[in-house]
N, C-alpha and C positions, 0 to 999 in steps of 0.2 A: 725944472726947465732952466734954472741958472746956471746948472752945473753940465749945461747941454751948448751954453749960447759961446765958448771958447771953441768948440769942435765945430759948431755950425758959420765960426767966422772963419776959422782955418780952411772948412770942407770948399765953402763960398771962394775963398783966394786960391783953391786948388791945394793949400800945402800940408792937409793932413796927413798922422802919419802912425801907425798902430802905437808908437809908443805916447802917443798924446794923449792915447783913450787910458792906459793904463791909471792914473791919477782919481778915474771916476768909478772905476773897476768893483767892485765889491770883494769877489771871492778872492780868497788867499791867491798871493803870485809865487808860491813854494812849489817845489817839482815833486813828484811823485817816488818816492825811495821804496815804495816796497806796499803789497797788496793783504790785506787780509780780507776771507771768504767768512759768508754768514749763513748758514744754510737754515732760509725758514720754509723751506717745505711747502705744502699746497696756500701757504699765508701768504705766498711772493704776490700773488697775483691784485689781492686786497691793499698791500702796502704803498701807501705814498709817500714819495722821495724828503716831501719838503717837515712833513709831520715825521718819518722815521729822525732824519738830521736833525731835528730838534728833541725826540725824545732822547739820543743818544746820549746828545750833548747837558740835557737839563735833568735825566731821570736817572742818570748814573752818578753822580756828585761826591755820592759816599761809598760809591767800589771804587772807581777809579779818579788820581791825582786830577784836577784841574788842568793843569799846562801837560801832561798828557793826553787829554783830551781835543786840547787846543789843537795838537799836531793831525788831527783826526782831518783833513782838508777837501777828500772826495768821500760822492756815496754815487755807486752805480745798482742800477737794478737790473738782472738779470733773468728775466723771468723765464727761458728754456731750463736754464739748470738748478733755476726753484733755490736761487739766494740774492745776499746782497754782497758789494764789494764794495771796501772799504778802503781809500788810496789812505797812508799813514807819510808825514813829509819830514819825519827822523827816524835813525837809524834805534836810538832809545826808546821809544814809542812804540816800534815797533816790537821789539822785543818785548817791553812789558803787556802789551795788550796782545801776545799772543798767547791763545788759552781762556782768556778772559771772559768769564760770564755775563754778559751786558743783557739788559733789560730794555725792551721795547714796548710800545703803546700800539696792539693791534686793535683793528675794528673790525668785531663780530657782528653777524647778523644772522636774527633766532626769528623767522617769521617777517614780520613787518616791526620788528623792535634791534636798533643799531646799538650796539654796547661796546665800551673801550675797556681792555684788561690788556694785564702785563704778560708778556712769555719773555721766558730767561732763552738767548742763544749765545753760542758760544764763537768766538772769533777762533778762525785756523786759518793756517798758514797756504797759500794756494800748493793744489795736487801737480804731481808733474804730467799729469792727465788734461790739467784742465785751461793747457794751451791751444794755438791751433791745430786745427783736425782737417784731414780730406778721408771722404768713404768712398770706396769704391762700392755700390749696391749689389752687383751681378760678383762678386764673391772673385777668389782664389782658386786654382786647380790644383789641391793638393800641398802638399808641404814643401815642394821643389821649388813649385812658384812663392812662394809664402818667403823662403829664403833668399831666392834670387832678386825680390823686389827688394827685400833690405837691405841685401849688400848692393843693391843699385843706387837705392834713396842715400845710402849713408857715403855713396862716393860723390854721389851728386853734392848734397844739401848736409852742411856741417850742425846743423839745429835737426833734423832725422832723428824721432826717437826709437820707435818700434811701430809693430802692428798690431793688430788683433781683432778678433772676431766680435760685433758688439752685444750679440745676442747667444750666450753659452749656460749650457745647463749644469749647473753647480751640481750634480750628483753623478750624471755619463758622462759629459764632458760633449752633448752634441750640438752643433754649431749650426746657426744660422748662414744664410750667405752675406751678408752685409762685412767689410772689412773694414777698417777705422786706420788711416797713418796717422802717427800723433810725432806734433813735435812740439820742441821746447818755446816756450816763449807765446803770448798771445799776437804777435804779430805775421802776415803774410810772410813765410820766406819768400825774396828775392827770385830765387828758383821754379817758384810758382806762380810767376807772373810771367807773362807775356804779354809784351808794348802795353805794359799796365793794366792788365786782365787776368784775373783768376786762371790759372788753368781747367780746364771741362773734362780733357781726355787725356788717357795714356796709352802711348801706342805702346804695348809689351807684347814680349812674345809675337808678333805678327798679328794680335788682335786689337783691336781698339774699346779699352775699358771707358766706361763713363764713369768721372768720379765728380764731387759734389764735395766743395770746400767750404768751412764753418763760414758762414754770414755770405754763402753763394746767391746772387737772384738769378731769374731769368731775365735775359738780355734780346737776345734774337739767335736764330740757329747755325750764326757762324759760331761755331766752337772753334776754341782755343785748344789745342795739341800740341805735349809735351812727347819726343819721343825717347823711351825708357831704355828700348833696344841700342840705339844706335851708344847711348851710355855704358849700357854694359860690357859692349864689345869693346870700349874704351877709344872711342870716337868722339872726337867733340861734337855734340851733336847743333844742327844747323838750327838757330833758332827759328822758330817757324811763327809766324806771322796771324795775327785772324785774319782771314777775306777779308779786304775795303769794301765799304760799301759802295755799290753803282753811284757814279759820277755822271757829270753831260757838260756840255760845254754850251755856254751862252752865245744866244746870234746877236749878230751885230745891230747896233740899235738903227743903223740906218736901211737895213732890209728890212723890206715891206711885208715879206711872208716867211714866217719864224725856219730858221733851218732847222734839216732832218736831226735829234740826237744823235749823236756818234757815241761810243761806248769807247774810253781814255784809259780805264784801267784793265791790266795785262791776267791772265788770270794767274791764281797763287799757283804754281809748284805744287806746295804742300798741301794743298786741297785733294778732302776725297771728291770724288764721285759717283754716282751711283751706278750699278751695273746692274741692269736687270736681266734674269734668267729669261733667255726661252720657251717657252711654255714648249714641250715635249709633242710631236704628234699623237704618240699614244701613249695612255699613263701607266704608271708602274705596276705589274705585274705582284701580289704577293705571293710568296712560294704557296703551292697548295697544300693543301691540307692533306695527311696521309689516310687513305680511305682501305677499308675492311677486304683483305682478298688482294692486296699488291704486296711485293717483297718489301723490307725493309730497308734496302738498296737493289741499285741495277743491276745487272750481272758483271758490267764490269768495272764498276766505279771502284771499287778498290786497289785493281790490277792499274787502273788510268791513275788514283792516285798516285800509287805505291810508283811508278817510273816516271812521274815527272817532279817527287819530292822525296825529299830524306829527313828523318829528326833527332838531334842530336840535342844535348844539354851542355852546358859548363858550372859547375859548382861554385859562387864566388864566396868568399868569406871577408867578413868585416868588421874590426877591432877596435874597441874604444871604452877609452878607461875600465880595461881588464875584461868586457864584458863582449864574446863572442857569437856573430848569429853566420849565418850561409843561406844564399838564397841560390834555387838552382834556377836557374835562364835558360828558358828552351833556344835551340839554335837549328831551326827550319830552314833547310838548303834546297833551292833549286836544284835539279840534276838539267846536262847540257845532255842525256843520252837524248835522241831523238824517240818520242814515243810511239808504242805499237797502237794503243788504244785512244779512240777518239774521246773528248769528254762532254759529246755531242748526247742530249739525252739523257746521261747520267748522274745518280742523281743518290742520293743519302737521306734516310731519316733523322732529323732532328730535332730534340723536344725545346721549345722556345714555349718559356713564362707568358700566359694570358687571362689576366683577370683571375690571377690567383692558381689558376690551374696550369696544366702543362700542357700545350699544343702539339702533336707531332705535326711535322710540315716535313714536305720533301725538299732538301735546299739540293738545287745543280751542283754541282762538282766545280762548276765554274767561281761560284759563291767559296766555298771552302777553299781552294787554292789564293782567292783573292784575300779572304781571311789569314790565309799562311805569312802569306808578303806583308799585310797589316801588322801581324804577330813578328814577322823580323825585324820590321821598323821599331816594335815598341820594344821587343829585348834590348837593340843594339843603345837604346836611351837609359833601360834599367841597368846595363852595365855599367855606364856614366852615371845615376844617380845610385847607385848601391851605397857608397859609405855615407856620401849626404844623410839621406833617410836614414839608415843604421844609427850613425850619428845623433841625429837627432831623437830616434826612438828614447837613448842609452839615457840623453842629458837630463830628459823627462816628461812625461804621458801627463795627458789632461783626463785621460780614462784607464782606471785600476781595474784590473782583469780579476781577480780576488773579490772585489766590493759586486760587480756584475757578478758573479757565479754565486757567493751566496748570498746574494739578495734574487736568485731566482730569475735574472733578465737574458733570458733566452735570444728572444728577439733582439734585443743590445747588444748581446755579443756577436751575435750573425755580421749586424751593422761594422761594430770594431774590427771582428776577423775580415770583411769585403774592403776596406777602406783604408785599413793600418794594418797591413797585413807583414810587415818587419815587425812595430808596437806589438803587434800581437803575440807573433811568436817568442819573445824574448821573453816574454812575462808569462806565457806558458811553457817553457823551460825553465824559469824560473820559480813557477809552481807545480813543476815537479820535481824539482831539488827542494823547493822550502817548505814545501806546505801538499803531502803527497795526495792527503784528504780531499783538497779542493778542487787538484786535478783529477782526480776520480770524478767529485761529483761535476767536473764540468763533461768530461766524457760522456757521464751516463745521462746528464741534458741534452746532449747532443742526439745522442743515439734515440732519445725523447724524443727528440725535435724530429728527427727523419719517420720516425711511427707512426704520429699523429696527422704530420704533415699527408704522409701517403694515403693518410682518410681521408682529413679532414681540405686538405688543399693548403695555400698560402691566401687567403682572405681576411682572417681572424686573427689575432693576436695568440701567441700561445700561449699565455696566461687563462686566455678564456678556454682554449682546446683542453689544455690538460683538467680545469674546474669543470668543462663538459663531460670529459669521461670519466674520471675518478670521483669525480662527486666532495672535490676538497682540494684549494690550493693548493703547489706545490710546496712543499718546505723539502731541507737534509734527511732528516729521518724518514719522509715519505717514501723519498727517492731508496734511503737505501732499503728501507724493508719492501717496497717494490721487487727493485733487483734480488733480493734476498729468495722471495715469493717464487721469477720466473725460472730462478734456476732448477727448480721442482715442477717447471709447468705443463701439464699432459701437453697442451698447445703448441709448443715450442719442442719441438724433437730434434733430439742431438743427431748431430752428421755421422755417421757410421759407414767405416770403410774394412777392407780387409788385408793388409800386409802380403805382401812377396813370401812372409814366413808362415802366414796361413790364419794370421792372429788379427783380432778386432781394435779396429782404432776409432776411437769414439773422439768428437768435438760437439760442447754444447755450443748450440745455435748463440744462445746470448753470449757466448763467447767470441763465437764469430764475429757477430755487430758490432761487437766493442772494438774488433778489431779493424772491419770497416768503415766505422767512425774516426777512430783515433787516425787512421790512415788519413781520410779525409780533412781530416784538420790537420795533421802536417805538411800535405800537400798541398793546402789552403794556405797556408804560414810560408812555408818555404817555396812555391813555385806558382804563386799567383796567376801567372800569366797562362802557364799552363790548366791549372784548376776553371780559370773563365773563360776556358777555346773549345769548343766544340770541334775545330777542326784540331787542332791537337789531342784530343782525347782518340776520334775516328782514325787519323792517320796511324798513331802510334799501338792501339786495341787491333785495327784492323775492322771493328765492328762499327754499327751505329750504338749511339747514346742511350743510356737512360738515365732521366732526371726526376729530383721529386721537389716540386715547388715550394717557396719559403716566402714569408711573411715581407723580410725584409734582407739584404745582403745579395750573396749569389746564392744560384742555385743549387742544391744538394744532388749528385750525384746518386744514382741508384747502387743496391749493393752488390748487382751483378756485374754494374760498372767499374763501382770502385776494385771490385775482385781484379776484374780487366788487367785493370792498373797496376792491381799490387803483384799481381803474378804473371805478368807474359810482358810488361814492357821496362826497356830502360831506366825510365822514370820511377817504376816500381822496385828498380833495384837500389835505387837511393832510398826509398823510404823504408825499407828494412834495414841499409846500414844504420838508419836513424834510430829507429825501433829497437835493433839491435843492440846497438849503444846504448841508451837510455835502459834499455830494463838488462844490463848486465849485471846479472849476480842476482835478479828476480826469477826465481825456479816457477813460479807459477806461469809466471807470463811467458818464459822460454818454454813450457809445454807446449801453453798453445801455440803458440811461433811456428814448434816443429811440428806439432799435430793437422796444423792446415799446412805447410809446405809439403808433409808426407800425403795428407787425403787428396792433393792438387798433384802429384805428381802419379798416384796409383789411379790418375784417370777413371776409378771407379762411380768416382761421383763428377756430374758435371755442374762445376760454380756458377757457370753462366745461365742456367735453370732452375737454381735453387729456391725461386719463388725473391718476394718481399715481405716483411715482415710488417703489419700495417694491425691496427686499431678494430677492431670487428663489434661494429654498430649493435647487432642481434645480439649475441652472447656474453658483449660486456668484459670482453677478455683480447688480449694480443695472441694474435694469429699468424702464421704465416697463407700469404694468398698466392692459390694454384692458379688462379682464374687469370688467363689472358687481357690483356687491356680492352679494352673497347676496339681500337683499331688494330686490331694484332692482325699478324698475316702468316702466309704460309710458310713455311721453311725455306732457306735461300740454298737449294743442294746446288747452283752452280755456281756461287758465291767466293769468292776470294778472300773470307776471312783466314786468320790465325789459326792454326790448328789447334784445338781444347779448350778454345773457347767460342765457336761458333754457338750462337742461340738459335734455342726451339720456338716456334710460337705455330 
């Protein structure tokens, strides 16, 4: 109390002054030069501040110098990231106690019996991780945005370190939605305040993220917005304000009955507001379901497509440190002819994923054209983001296409090929220049995957599909003495045609599939946009769809579909100079090449009929299945398909 009765004279005459209290002060008046971290793991939460400070300083004596220890002047407890920090107040000190094994006095508790023992931890130097953070929860779309926000962050904000995903699987590489901006330094940037307030949101892109800055609370639901857009485009952007909160004005004391509030503040500009939808007179129609005994399209939904659009592609190519990919871009053009055919009525089967299986639904003609114009919008962005993505595929992958194929993760590559569909294909051209084994056995997975699948459905993982039918995980050598087996299989009957010269041309079926697959993954690699459009597959076929359900990824095309593709349209004309290329100077593979271009052109056999090749429950063996679908229907003879490839049903 003596040491209290100077302040409490000065406080009394009004003239105290913070450096008056200094004198009665305890803790060191030294600044803080530099941090070291102590990571004691699930013991943070046990540890007291005032008992650690004193073991450090009393239980170390004979590790560490004395007047090194001295300099030791803060202890923070951290208990989210499960250490302590340790302020050091020289630049000497610091340096030797980093590394340093120090001994601490924890308190156990075994029962109802408390016990003190020693753990050794080690001091390090802090992470360049383990400054401020903001997460954004609701995630990134893709790796466009992923980039576009850090060259946004890092023109903004000169402490901007990176991003990243905080939840990723150390073996595929697959990501949660939660993203993490990390920067240098444990202090708020500047940049992320507003009128002294965390930032809450970012307006990017035209949408409004909610993000969540380290040591955020909740306040009230005027959020703070930062906007991200107006910086990219290299606008200064307006700083934007939180809502004030509602104001009133006081009546005057000599009125006898209080005046009405009046509302003083103006509202913000920069405020959203909410916009609520109309509720719809009558609610949305789902296209129906395609029933037993109707054609598979209208009569003249194809003649209505075919004159009021055109499909064209453009090949781009994209180069980076030596390493070459090409992605082909459909490019769906309107026609200004005036059309003959209404698209009033008409209507297309198409098979849409439900609950693992495959729906056919009849979608309008109206739907598919509106899908056309969706599909122009997103080409004319993918031409803009080509070398980006490329780019980044080349610099390097968080998922090795190699470790997936022989470790047997079927379904994980589905995922990688739907999602990184540039990644993908570079590392599968890649593994078939380096490693020609692997791209086999990822082919013959695939080819896998579409057999089972067409029994089995997409519900189950295909780990458990292929250990339901074979009776024994899959491994390499399963696979290949499988394939070894079907090439001899009564089940599987080779394609047999007859020549203009009179002679037999035989193609074994697993020949075919292989070829249907590997197509299908090319066309999954290189023209994504096109591989996930139902109306680009019909516009360009001429036909309706078939699909075969998948676990996870997109959908699998059927192999009368992929036929479709490979042999009657444009699009199928790139994927043979592809094929072409790649197996040049392969005699086996150029057989088959020209043994199915000759059986497709001698019209003797029709591709579009040739069944599917699925999984057969009863007899325990691969089959091909004659049996029409469930909702099949009758033949369309007045149909506007493609000529030699109209289907039977």
């Amino acid at each position: 109390m003596a040491d209290l009765e100077p302040l409490l004279a000065k406080h009394a005459a009004g003239t105290l002054s913070f450096h008056d209290t200094l004198p009665i002060q305890k803790h060191d008046k030294r600044e803080v030069v530099g941090w070291l971290h102590m990571a004691t793991g699930n013991h943070t939460k046990a540890i007291n501040e005032d008992a650690a400070m004193a073991s450090l300083l009393h239980d170390n004596q004979s590790l560490v110098k004395g007047d090194t220890l001295v300099d030791v002047i803060k202890c923070e407890k951290d208990p989210q990231n499960h250490m302590l920090r340790w302020g050091i107040a020289s630049e000497t000190a610091l340096r030797q106690l980093q590394g340093a094994m120090l001994k601490l006095r924890i308190t156990t508790t075994s029962g109802k019996v408390k016990s003190t023992t020693f753990m050794t931890f080690q001091l390090t130097l802090p992470h360049a991780l383990d400054g401020f953070f903001m997460d954004i929860p609701a995630g990134l779309q893709g790796l466009f945005e992923e980039r576009l926000l850090f060259e946004t962050l890092q023109r903004l904000e000169p402490r901007f370190l990176w991003g990243m995903y905080t939840s990723v699987s150390a073996t595929t590489g697959l990501a949660g939605s939660r993203y993490r901006i990390h920067f240098l330094g444990s202090e708020i940037p500047s940049t992320m305040l507003l009128d002294g307030r965390m930032v809450e949101e970012f307006i990017f892109r035209g949408r409004c993220l909610r993000v969540y800055g380290q040591g955020w609370f909740f306040r009230d639901k005027r959020l703070a917005r930062l906007d991200l857009d107006a910086a990219a485009a290299n606008i200064t952007p307006a700083t934007p304000s939180t809502p004030p909160a509602p104001s009133t004005t006081s009546p005057p004391a000599s009125s006898a009955k209080p005046a009405k509030r009046q509302k003083t503040t103006t509202k913000d500009s920069n405020e959203w507001t909410d916009v609520r939808r109309k509720q719809p007179a009558v609610s949305t129609v789902p296209h129906a379901v395609h029933t037993h005994g109707r054609p598979w399209a209208s009569p003249n939904a194809f003649a209505a497509l075919h004159e009021r659009w055109t499909f064209g592609h453009a090949v781009h190519r994209a180069t980076h440190s030596g390493v070459s990919f090409e992605t082909i871009i459909p490019e769906p053009t309107p026609l200004a002819s005036a059309p003959v055919h209404s698209t009033t009525g008409e209507y297309v089967t198409c098979p849409k994923p439900l609950k693992g299986k495959i729906s056919h639904v009849e979608v309008p003609l109206d739907d598919l054209i509106a899908e056309l114009h969706s599909l122009e919008t997103k080409s004319s962005a993918a031409v803009l983001n080509h070398a980006p993505v490329v780019e980044a595929a080349v610099l390097g992958s968080d998922v090795s296409l190699a470790t997936l194929v022989n470790s047997g993760r079927v379904d994980s590559i589905c995922t990688f090929m739907g999602r990184h569909p540039e990644d993908f294909g570079i590392q599968l051209h890649r593994l078939f220049a380096d490693d020609r084994p692997t791209f086999e056995l990822l082919i013959r997975q695939r080819l896998l995957h579409r057999w089972l699948r067409a029994t089995w459905g997409g519900s189950a993982s295909f780990d458990q599909l292929y250990t339901k039918s074979f009776g024994h995980k899959m491994t390499r050598d399963s696979v290949v003495e499988l394939f070894r087996a079907l090439q001899h299989s009564d089940t599987l009957e080779p394609i047999v045609t007859a020549t203009d010269d009179g002679d037999e041309l035989s193609l074994s079926r697993v020949d075919l599939e292989l070829v249907v697959a590997l197509a299908e993954v090319l066309v999954a690699a290189h023209s994504p946009l096109y591989f996930s459009s139902d109306a680009a597959v019909v516009l360009t076929t001429g036909t309706a769809t078939e699909a075969i359900p998948t676990h996870r990824g997109n959908r699998s095309l059927s192999a009368a579909t992929m036929l479709a593709v490979l042999m009657t349209t444009h699009m199928g004309e790139e994927l043979w100079r592809i094929m072409d290329t790649m197996f040049d100077g392969d005699d086996d593979m150029s057989r088959v090449l020209a043994h199915l271009a000759d059986i497709y052109e001698s019209e003797y056999v029709d591709l579009a009929s040739i069944g599917n090749v699925c999984w057969d429950q009863k007899s325990g063996h691969i089959v091909v299945s004659t049996e029409p679908s469930a909702d099949s229907a009758v033949a369309m003879a007045t149909s506007t398909m493609t000529p030699g490839v109209a289907r039977q049903y």
